[in-house]
N, C-alpha and C positions, 0 to 999 in steps of 0.2 A: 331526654332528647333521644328521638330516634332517628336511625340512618334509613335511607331510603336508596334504592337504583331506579333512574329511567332508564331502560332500554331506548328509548329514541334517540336519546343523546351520548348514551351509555357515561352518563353522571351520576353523581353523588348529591341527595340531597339531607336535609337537615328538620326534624317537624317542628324546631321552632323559629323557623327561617324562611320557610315556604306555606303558601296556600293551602288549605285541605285539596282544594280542585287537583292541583297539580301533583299532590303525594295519591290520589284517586292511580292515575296513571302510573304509579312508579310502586316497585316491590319492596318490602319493608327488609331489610337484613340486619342482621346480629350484628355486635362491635367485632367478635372472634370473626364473622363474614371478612368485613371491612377491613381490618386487619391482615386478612390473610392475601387480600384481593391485592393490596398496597405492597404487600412486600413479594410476593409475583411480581409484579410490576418491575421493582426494584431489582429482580433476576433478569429481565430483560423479556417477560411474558407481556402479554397485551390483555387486558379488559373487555370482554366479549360480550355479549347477552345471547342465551341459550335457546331455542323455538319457545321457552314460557315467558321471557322478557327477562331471566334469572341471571345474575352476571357470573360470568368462570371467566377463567385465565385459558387464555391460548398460546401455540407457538407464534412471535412475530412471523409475518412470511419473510422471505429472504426477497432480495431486490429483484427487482425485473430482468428479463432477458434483453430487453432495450436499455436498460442500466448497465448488466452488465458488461455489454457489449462496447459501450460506454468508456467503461472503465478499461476494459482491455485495450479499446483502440489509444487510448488515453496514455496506457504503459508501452503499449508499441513504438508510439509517436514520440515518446519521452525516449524509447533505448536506442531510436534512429537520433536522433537529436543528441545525443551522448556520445552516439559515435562517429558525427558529422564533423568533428573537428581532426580527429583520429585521418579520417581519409584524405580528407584536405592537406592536413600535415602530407602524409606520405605521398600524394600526386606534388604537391609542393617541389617535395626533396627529388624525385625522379627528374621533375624537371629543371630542376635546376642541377643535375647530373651528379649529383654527390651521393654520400652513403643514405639509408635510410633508415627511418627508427623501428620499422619494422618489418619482418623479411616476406620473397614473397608469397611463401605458406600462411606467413600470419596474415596476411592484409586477402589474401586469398580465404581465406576462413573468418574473418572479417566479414569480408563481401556476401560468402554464403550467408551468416548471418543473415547481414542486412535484408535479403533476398527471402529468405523466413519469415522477416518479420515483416513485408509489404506483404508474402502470400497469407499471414496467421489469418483475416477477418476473413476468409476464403476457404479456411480448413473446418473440415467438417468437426473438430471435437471446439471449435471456435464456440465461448467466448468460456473455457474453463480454464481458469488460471491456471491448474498445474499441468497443465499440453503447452502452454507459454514455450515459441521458443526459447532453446537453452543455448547462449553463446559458446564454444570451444573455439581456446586461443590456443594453439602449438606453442609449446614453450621454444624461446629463444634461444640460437645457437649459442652455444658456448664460447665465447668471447678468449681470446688465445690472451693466455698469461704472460701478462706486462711485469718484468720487473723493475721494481720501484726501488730506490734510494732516497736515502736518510738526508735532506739538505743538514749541510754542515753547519755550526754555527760559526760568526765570525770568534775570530781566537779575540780574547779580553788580555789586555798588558792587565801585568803582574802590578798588584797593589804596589804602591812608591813608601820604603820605606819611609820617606822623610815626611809624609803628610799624616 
């Protein structure tokens, strides 16, 4: 049995599975060929045919720039959504005049955030993931030391001798 490529299809055929007519059109190749074409493939290469109709391994392309653009707006929209409950919280607690969970350098640096990430599809190195805005939270003021005590236990009466 021999192996066969079409380029038209960029297939694999068989000569005792297929027509003469149709192995007419298609390049005869070795099993070492075949073999080696399969396990390319298996690397993450693509199945090509060369200007003679001869099949090689190429690089996959990489996705679109409407893909990824795609995908970036995708992670934007997903890290404003992450931290939509964060700001609600804190206008919550404001308005309701008590303390807040976050002070207002963080919700401040928060905000810029947010602001980053509606300008990203707008920035010129837009849509390369590693120009992704970068969140920075100010860490939390240091919270003044409470001291704590030990609740006591209740005192236990002394075993009864007589039981």
């Amino acid at each position: 049995m021999s192996k066969y490529f079409l380029a038209q299809t960029l297939g694999f055929l068989c000569s005792d599975e297929h027509e003469p007519a149709l192995l007419e059109q298609a390049v005869k190749i070795t099993d070492l060929e075949y073999q080696k074409l399969f396990e390319g493939q298996a690397q993450g290469r693509a199945i090509a045919a060369d200007e003679l109709g001869r099949p090689i391994l190429v690089e996959r392309p990489g996705p679109s720039a409407e893909t990824l653009a795609l995908i970036e707006r995708a992670w934007r929209d997903g890290q404003l959504q992450a931290t939509d409950g964060v700001v609600a919280r804190h206008r919550d607690e404001l308005d309701a005049g008590g303390a807040t969970s976050l002070s207002a350098t963080q919700f401040q640096s928060l905000q810029d955030y947010r602001r980053l990430l509606r300008q990203w599809p707008a920035q010129d190195d837009f849509p390369a993931s590693d120009k992704r805005p970068v969140q920075v939270m100010p860490a939390p003021a240091a919270a003044p030391a409470v001291k704590r005590t030990q609740a006591r236990k209740p005192a236990q009466p002394a075993p009864d001798a007589a039981s």
